[in-house]
Residue frames as a rotation matrix with the C-alpha (Angstrom) as fourth column:
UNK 1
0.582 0.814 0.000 0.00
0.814 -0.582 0.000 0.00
0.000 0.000 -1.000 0.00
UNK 2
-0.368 -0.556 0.745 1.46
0.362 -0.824 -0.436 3.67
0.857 0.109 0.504 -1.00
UNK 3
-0.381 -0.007 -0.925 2.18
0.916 -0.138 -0.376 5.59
-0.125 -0.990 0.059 2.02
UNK 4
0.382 0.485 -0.786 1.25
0.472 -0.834 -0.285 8.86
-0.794 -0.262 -0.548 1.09
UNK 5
0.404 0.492 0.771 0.76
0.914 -0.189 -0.359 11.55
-0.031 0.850 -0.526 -2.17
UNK 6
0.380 -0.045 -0.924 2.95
0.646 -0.702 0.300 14.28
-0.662 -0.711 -0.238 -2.31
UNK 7
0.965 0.242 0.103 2.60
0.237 -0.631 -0.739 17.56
-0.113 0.737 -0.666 -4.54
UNK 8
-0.014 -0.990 -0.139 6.04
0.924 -0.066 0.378 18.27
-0.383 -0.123 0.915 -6.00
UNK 9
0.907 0.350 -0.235 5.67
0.255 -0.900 -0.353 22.45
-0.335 0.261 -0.905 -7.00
UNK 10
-0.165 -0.863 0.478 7.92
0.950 -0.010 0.311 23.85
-0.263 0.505 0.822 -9.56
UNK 11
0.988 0.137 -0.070 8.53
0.093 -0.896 -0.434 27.54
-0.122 0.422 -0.898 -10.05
UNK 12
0.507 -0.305 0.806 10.39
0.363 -0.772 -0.521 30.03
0.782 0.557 -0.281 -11.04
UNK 13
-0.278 -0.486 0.828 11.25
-0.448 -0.697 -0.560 31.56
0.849 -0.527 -0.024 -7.77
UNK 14
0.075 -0.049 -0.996 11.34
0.584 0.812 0.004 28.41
0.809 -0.581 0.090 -5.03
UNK 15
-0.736 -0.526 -0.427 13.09
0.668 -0.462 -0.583 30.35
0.109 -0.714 0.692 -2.23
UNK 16
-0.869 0.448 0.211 9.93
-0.489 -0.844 -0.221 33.07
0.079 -0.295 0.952 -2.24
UNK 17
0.056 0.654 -0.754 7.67
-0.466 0.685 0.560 29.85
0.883 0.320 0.343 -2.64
UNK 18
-0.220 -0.224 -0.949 8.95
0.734 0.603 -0.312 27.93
0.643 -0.766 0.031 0.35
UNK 19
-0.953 0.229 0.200 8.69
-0.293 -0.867 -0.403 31.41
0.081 -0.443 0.893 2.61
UNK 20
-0.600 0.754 -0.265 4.73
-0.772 -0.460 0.440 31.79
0.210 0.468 0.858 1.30
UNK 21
-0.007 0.888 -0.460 3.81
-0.372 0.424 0.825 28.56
0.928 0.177 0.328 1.68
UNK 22
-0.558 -0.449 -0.698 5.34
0.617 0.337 -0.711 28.13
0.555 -0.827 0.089 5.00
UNK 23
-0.996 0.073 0.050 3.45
-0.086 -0.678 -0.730 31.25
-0.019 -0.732 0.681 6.49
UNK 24
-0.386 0.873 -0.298 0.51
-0.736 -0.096 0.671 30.11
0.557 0.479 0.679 4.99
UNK 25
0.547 0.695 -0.466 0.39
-0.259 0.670 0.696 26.31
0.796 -0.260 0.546 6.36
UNK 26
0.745 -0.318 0.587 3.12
-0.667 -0.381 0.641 26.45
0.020 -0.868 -0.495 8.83
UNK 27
0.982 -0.174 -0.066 4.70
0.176 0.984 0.020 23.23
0.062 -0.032 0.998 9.58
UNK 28
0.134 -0.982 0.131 8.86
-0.118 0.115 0.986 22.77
-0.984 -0.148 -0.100 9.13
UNK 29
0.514 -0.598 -0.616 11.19
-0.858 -0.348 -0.378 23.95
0.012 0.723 -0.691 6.57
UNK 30
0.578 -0.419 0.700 12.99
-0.014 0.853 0.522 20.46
-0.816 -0.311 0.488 5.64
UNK 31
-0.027 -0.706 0.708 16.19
0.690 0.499 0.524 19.22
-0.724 0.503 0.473 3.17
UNK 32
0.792 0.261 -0.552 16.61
0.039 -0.924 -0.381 22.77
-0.610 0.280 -0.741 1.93
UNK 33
0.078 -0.997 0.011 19.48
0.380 0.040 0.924 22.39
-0.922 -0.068 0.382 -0.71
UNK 34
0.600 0.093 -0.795 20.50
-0.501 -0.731 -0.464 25.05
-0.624 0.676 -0.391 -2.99
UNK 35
0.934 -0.347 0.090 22.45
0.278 0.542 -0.794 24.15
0.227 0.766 0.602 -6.49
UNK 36
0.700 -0.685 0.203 25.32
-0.686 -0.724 -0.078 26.32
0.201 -0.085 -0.976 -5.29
UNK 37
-0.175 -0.793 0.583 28.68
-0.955 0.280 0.094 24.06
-0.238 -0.541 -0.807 -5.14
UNK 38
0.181 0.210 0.961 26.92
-0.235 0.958 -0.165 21.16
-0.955 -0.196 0.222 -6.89
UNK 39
-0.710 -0.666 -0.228 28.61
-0.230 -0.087 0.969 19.40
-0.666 0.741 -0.092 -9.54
UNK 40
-0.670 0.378 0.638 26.32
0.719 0.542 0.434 19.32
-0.182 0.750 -0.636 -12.46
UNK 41
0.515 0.839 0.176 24.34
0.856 -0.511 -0.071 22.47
0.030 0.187 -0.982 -11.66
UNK 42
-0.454 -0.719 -0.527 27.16
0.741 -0.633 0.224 25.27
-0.494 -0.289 0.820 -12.15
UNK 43
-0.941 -0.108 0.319 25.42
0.292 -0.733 0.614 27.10
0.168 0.672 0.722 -14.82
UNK 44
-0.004 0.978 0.210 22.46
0.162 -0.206 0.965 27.22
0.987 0.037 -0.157 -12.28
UNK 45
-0.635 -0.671 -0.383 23.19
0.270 0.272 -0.924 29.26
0.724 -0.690 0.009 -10.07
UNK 46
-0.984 0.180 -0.010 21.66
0.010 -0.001 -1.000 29.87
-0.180 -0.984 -0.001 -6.59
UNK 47
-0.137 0.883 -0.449 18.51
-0.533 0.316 0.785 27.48
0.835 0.346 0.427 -7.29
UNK 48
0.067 0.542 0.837 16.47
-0.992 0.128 -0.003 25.46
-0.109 -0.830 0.547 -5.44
UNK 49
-0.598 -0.020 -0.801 17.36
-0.607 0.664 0.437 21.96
0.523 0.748 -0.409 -6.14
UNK 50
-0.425 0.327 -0.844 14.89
0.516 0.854 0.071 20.51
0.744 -0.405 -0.532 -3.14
UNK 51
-0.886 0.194 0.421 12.67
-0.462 -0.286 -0.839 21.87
-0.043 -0.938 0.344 -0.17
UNK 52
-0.223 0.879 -0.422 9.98
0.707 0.443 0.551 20.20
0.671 -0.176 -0.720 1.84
UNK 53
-0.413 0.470 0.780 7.54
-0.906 -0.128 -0.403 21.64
-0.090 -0.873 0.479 4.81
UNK 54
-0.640 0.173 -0.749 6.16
0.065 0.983 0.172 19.52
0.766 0.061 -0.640 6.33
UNK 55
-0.210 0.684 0.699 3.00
-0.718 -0.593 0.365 20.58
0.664 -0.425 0.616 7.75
UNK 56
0.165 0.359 0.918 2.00
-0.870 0.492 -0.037 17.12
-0.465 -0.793 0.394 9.67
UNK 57
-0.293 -0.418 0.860 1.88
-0.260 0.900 0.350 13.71
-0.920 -0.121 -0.373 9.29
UNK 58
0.008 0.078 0.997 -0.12
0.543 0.837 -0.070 13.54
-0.840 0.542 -0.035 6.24
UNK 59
0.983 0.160 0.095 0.58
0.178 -0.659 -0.731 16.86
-0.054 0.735 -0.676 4.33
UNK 60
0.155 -0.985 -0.071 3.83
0.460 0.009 0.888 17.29
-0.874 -0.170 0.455 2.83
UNK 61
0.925 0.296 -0.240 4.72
-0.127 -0.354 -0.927 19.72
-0.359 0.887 -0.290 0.14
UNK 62
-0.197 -0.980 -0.036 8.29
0.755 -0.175 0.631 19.38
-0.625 0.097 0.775 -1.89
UNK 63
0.868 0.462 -0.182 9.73
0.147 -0.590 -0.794 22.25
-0.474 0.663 -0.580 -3.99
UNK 64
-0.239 -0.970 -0.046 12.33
0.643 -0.194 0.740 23.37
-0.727 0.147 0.670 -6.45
UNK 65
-0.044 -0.526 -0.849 13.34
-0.116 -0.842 0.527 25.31
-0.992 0.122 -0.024 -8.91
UNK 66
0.994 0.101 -0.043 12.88
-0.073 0.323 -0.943 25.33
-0.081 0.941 0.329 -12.96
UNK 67
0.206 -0.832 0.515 15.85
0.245 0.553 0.796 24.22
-0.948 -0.038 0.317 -14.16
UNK 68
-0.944 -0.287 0.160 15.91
0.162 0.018 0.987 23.62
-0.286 0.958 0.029 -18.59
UNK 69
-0.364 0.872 0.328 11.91
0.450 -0.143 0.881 23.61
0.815 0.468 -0.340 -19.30
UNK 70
-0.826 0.317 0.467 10.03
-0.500 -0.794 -0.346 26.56
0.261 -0.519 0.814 -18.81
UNK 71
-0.926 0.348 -0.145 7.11
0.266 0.331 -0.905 26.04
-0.267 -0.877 -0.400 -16.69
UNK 72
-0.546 0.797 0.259 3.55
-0.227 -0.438 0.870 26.56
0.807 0.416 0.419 -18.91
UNK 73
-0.886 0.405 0.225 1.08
-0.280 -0.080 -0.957 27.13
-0.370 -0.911 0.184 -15.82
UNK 74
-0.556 0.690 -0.464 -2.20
-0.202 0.429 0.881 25.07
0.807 0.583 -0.099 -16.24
UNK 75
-0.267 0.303 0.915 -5.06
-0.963 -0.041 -0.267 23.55
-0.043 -0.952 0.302 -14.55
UNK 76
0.277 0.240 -0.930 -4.69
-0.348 0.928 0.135 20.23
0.896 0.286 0.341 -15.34
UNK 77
-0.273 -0.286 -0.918 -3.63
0.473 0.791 -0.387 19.57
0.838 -0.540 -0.080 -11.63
UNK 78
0.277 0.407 0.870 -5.61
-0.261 -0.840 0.476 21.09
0.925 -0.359 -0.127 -8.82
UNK 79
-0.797 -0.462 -0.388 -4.42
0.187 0.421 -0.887 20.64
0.574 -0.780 -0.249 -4.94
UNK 80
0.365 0.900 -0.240 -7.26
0.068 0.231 0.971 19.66
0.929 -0.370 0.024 -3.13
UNK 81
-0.868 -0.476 0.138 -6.60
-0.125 -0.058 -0.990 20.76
0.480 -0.877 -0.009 0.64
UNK 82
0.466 0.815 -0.346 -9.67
0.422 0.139 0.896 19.20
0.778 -0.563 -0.279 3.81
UNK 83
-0.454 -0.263 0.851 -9.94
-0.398 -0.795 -0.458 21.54
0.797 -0.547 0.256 6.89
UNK 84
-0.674 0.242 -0.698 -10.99
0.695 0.526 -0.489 21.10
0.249 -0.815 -0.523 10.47
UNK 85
-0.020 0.591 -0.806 -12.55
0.817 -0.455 -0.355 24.50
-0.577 -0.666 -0.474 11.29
UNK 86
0.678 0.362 0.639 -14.15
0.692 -0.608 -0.390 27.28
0.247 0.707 -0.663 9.20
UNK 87
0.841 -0.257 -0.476 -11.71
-0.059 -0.919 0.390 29.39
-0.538 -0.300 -0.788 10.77
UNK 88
-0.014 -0.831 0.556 -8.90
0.078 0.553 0.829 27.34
-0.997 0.055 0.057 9.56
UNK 89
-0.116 0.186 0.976 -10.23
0.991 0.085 0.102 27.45
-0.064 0.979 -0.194 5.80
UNK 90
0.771 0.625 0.125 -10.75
0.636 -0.768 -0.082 31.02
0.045 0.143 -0.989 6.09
UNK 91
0.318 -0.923 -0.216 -6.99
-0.191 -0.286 0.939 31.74
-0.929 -0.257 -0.267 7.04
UNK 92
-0.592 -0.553 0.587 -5.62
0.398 0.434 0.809 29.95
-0.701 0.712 -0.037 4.19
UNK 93
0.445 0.764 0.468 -8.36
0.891 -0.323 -0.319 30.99
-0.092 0.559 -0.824 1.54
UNK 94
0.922 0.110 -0.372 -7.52
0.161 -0.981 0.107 34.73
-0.353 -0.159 -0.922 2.41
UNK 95
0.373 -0.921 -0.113 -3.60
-0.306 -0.237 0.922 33.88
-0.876 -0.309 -0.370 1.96
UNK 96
-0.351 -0.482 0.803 -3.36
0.553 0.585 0.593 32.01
-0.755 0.652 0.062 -0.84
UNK 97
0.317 0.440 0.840 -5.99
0.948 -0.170 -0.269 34.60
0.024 0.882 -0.471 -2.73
UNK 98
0.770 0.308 -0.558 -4.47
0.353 -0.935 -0.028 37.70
-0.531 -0.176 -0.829 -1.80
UNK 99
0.102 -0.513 -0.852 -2.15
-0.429 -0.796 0.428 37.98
-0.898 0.322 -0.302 -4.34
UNK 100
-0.788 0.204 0.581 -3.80
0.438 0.848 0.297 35.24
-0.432 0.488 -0.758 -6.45
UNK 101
-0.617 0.785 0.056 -7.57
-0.700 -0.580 0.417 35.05
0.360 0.218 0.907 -7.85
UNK 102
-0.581 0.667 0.467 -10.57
-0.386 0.279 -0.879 33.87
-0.716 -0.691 0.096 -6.90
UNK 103
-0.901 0.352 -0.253 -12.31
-0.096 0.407 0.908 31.09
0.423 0.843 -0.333 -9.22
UNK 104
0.169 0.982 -0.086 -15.18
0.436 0.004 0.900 30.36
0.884 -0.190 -0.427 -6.80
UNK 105
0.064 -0.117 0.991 -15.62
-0.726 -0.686 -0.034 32.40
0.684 -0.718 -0.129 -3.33
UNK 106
-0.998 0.023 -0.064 -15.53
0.066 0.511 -0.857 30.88
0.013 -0.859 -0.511 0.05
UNK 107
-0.417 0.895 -0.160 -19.14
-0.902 -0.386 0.191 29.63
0.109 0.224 0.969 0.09
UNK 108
0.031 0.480 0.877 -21.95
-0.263 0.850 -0.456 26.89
-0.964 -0.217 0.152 1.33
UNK 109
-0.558 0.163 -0.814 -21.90
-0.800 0.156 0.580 24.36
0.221 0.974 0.043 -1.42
UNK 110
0.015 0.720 -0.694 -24.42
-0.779 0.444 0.443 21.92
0.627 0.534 0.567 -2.62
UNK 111
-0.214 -0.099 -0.972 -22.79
0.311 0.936 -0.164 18.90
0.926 -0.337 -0.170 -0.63
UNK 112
0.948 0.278 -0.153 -23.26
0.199 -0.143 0.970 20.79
0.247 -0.950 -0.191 2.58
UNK 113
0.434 -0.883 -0.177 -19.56
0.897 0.441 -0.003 21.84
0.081 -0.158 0.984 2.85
UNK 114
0.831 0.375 -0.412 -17.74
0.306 -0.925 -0.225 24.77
-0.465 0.061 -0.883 2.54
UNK 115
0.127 -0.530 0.838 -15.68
0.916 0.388 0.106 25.22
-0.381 0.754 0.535 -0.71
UNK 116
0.700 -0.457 -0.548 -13.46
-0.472 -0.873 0.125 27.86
-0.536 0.171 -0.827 -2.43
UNK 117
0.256 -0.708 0.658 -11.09
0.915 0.398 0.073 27.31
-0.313 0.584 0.749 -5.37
UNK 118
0.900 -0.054 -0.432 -8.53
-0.025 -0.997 0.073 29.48
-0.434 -0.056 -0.899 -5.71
UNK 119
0.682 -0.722 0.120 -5.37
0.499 0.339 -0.797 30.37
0.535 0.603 0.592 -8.06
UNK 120
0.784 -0.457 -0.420 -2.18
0.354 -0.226 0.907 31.60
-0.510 -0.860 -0.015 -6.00
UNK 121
0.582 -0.285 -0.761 0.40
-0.537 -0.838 -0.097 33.69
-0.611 0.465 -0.641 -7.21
UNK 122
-0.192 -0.921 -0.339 2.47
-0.760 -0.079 0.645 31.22
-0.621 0.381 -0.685 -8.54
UNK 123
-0.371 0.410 -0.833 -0.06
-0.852 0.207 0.481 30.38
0.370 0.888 0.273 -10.68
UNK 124
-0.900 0.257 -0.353 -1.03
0.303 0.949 -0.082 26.82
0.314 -0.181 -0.932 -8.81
UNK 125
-0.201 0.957 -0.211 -4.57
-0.455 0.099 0.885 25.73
0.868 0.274 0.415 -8.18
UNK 126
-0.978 0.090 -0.189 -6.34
0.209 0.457 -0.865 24.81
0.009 -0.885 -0.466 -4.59
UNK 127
0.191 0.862 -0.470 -9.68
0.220 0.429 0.876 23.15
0.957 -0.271 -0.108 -3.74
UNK 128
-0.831 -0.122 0.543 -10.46
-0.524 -0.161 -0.837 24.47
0.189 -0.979 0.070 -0.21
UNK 129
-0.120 0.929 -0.351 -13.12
-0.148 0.333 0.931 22.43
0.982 0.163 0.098 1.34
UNK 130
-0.975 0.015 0.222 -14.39
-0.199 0.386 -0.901 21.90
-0.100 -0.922 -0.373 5.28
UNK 131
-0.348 0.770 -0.535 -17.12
0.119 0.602 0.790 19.67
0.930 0.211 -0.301 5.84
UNK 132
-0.123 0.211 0.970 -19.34
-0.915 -0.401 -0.029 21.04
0.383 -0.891 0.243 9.10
């Protein structure tokens, strides 16, 4: 059985990514390692070649740096984040859209839930959802 699903996020600018999403979901800054001094990445310098947080036991995010192919932002992958407490979706919502956009508001949906989908600045996609 697979132990757990974790979003690998590529940008452009890792090192303001890792910050952003750290203040957003908190957790620990993990295996932060830059390209500087590594053989094979000289003509790239001061990248991201790895960072995790690690928000809890079952939410891990890694990140890094583009590298040779640019990055064509899409929504063919959406991160789907579940909450405990309307406050808790309402933090994050606010953070992730305030220099993002808003596809749907924070709002009662159909299932009985409360759901927001929102694009963040660095272009990535998130399903908020808390179930009362």
């Amino acid at each position: 059985m697979m132990k757990q699903l974790i979003p690998y996020l590529t940008t452009d600018h890792c090192k303001e990514a890792v910050d952003y999403y750290h203040a957003i979901f908190g957790g620990e800054i993990k295996n932060f390692q830059m390209s500087d001094g590594i053989p094979g990445f000289e003509e790239y310098p001061n990248k991201v070649l790895h960072a995790e947080i690690v928000v809890s036991e079952q939410i891990t995010l890694y990140l890094n740096d583009i590298f040779q192919t640019p990055v064509a932002e899409g929504n063919s992958v959406i991160l789907g984040l579940e909450f405990d407490s309307e406050a808790e979706i309402t933090k994050v919502y606010k953070a992730l859209a305030e220099e993002g956009s808003i596809e749907m508001e924070l709002q009662e949906a159909f299932w009985g839930a409360v759901h927001a989908k929102v694009v963040d600045k660095f272009g990535f996609s998130w399903e908020l959802n808390w179930e009362k």
